[in-house]
N, C-alpha and C positions, 0 to 999 in steps of 0.2 A: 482479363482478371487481374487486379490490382495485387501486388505486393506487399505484404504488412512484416514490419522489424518489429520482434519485440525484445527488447533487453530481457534477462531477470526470464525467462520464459519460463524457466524451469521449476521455477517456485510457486510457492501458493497461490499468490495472486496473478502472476503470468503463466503458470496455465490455467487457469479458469480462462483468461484471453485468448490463450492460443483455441482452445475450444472453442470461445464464440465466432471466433473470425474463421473459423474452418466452416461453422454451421453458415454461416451468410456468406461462402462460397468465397473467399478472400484464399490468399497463397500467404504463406505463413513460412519465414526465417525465424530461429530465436536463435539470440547474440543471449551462452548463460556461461559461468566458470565453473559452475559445481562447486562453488564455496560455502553453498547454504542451499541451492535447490535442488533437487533429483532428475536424473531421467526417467526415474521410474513415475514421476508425476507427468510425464508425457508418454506414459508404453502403449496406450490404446490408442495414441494420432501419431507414433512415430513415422510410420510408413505415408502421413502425409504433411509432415513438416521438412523441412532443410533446417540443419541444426548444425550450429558452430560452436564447439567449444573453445571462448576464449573471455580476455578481462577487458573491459571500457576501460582500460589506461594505457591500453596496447592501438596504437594510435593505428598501424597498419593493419589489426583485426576489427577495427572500427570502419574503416575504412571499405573494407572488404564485406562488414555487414551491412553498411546501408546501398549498396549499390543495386540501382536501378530499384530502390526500395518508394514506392508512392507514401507511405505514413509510417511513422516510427512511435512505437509506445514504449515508453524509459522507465522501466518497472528498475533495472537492477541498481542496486546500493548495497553498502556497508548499513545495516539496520541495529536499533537497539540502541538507547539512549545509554544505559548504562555499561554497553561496551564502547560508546564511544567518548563516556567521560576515562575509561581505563585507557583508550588506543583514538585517543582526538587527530593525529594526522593523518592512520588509516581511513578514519570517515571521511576527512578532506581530501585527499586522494583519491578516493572511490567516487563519493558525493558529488563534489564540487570538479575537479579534474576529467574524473571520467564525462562529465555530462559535459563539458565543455568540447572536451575529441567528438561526443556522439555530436552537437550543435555544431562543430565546422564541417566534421565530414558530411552533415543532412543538408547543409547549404550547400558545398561544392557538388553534392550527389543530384541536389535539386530534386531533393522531397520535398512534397506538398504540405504536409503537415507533421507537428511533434506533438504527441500528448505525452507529457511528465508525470508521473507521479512525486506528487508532491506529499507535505507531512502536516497536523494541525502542529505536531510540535511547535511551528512556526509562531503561534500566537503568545506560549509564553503560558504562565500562570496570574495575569493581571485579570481581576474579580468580575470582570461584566462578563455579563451573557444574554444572551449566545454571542459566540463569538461570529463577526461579521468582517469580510473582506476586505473592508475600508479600516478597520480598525491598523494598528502600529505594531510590526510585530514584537517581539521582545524576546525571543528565542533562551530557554534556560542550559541548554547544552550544545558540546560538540555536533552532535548529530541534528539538532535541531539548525543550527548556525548553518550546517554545511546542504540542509534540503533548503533551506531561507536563499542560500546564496546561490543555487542553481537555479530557483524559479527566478531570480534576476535577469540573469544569462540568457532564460526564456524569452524573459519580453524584450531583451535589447536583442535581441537575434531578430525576433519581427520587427521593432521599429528602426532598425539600422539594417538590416537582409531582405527582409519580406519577406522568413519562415513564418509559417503559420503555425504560433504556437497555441499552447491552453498548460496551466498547470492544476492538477487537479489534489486540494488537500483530502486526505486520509483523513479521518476520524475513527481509529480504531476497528477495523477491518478485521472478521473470523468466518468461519466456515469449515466445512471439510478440506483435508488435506494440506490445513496449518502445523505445524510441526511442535506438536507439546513436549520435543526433549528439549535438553540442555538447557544453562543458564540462562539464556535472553528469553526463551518464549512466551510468546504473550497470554494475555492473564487468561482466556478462558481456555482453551487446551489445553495447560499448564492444572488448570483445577479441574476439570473433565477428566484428564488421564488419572490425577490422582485419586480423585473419589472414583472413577471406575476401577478399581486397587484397593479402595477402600483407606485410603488414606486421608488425611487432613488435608484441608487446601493451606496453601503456606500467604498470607497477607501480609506486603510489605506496607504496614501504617495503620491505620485502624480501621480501613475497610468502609468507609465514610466518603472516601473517594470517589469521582463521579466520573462517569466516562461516555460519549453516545458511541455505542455499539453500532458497526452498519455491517447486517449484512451481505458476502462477497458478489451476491447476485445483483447487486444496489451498483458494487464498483463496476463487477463489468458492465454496467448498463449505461454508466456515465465513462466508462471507454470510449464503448462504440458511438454513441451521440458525440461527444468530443471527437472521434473523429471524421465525421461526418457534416457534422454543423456549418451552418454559412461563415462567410469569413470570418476568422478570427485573428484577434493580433497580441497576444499575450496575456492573455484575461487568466484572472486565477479566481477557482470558486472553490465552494465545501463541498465533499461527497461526504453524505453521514445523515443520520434518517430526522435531525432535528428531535431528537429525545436522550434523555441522559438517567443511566441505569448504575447505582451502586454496586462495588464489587461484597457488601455484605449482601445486599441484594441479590447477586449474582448464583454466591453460594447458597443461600435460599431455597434460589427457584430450582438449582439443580438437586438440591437433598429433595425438594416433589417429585423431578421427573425423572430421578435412579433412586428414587425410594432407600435414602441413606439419610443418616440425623447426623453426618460428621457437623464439627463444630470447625473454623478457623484457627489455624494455626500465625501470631503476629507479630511480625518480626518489626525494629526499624523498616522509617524512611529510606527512599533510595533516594542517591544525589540525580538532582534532573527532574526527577518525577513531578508532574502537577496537582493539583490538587482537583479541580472540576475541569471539565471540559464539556462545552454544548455548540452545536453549531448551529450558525443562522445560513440554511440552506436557498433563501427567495432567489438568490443570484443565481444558483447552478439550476434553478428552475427558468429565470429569463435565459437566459444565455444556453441552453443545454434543450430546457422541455423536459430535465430530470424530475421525474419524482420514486420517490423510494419504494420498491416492490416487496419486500419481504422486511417486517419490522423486528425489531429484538426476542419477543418470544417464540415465533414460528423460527425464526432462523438458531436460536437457540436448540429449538428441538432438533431441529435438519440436522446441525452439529452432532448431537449427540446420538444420532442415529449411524451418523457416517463415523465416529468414532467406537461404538462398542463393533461394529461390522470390521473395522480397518486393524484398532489397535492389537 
């Protein structure tokens, strides 16, 4: 039974993974620091993960997670574009350095495969759409610069090592078990908890914004294929459902399904922020057999089922 690393385990979107890779009988380490994810988001498979707590910039706890590890998933980072225009060298540290210790130690350890999580941040706010793999990235932040310069590191680790990498771009990732406190959170948790409160959602710009929503059941799904898939040598695709949903939009549809008429609350621009985002998904369909399970409205509902139950 093969051994799976997952960085980041601890959090939203690593454990949803730690879950799937227990369901298809895989042995599960997660490398988390508890600087942004719980253990309490792992208390129902504690009893059957191996859990280390430590930081990807701690070369000798890296060292220690991937051993005798067959595939490594690089979920953990410094996240949140506009903490990392506030703390641009913590993202680089985390981002770009850490992922660098996880890529030598997986080559000396002689794991089979890395999948990364990688960000669309990468493409920037230049006007085409969707955006597509081939395109130039143009990265507008710290945080963006520093998930850009790790999928690098990717592919020159497969064509100079023969790790078998894949990076796979986020497009706006939600679900249960997202974390709608504090300043970074992202935008549907963040207006879910508040109108569950009965509060105003808070819109940074005018809500005109476009974003393709994917939901978390979509990302694990292009996990597991990514790490599974016939050889691969540093290919980088979209995971994101090919649709893009307004955040006035957003608030909309949730004053239907909590039966609320709050209005937006609109604040400034944030620096970083983009304006539209769409992705051209054909690639993580060749290369993967990805297609999107759960589209924006049903995984909308999910969410807010797992939130009036949770919060």
């Amino acid at each position: 039974m093969s051994l799976c690393l997952v960085t980041g385990g601890a959090g939203f979107i690593g454990s949803h993974i730690v879950r799937a890779l227990l369901a298809k009988g895989r042995r599960v380490r997660v490398l988390d620091d508890l600087s942004t994810g719980k253990r309490g988001n792992l208390d129902e498979v504690a009893a059957e993960i191996e859990f280390i707590e430590g930081d990807i910039r701690d070369v000798t706890t890296v060292e220690r997670a991937v051993r005798g590890v067959d595939a490594v998933f690089h979920l953990a980072a410094r996240a949140s574009v506009p903490r990392s225009v506030k703390e641009p060298r913590a993202a680089h540290e985390v981002n770009v350095t850490g992922t660098l210790n996880l890529l030598i130690a997986a080559r000396d350890a002689g794991v089979r495969r890395f999948v990364y999580s990688a960000s669309s941040s990468a493409y920037g706010d230049t006007p085409v759409m969707p955006k597509t793999v081939e395109m130039r990235p143009v990265p507008l932040s710290p945080y963006a610069v520093s998930k850009l310069a790790a999928e690098h590191y990717c592919a020159v680790w497969s064509h100079v090592y023969g790790l078998q990498t894949i990076s796979l771009r986020y497009f706006n990732v939600f679900g249960p078990r997202q974390d709608p406190h504090g300043p970074y959170a992202a935008v549907i948790p963040a207006f879910v908890s508040r109108m569950l409160r009965g509060q105003a959602p808070v819109i940074f710009g005018d809500g005109e914004q476009s974003r393709d929503f994917c939901f978390i059941e979509n990302v694990v799904q292009a996990n597991l294929l990514a790490a599974d898939v016939g050889e691969i040598r540093g290919e980088v695709v979209n995971v994101a459902c090919g649709e893009r949903t307004t955040l006035n939009e957003i608030v909309a549809d949730l004053n239907k399904l909590l039966g609320t008429s709050l209005r937006p609350v609109y604040e400034p621009p944030r620096a970083g922020d983009v304006k539209h985002s769409l992705a051209d998904i054909s690639t993580t369909r060749k290369v993967l057999g990805y297609e999107p399970r759960v589209m924006f409205p049903e995984g909308l509902r999910r969410s807010i089922e797992w939130y009036k139950a949770n919060l």
